[in-house]
C-alpha positions in Angstrom: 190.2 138.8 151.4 187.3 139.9 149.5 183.7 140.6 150.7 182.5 137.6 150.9 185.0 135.8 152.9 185.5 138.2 155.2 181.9 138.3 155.9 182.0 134.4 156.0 185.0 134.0 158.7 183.3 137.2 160.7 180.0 134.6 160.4 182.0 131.6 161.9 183.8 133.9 164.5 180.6 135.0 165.7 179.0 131.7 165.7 181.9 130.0 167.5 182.0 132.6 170.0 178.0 132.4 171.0 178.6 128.4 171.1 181.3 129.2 172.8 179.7 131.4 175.4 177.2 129.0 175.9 178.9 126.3 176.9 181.2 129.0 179.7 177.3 129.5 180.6 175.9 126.0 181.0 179.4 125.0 182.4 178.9 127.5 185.0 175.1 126.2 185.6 175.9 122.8 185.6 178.3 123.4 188.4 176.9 125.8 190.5 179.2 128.4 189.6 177.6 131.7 188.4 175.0 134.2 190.1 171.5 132.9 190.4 170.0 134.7 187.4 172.3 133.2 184.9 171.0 131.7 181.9 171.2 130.4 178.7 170.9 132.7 175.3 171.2 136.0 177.3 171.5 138.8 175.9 175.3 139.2 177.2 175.8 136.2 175.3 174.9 137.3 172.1 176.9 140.9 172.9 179.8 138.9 173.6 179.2 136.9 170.2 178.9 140.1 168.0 181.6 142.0 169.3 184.0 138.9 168.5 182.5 138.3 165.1 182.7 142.5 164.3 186.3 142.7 165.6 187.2 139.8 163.2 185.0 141.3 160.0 187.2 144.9 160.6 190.5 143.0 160.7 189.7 140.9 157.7 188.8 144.0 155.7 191.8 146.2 157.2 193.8 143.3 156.4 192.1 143.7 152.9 193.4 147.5 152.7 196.7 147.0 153.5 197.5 144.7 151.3 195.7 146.7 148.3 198.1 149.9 149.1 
């Protein structure tokens, strides 16, 4: 993959994972499931979110490097 899509699917990963992470969150508010202080758009959330979207950005360019050798 070059640059640009790599950075673009490591985008989408990312956003996926926050939206997904924030559904887990207001799934758990709705029903009464998580600690007291939980809430929406924390920053464990967006942690989460990043993580996901880095881990996909370094495989897309390793994937990149490998296939260049």
């Amino acid at each position: 993959m070059n640059d640009f899509v790599s950075l673009l699917v490591a985008t989408l990963v990312f956003c996926i994972g926050y939206w997904a992470s924030g559904l887990a969150v207001w799934l758990a508010i709705r029903f009464q499931i998580g600690p007291v202080h939980l809430a929406e758009g924390s920053l464990a959330q967006v942690a989460l979110a990043l993580a996901l979207g880095l881990a996909a950005w370094r495989r897309a360019v390793q994937h990149r490097g490998a296939r260049a050798a």
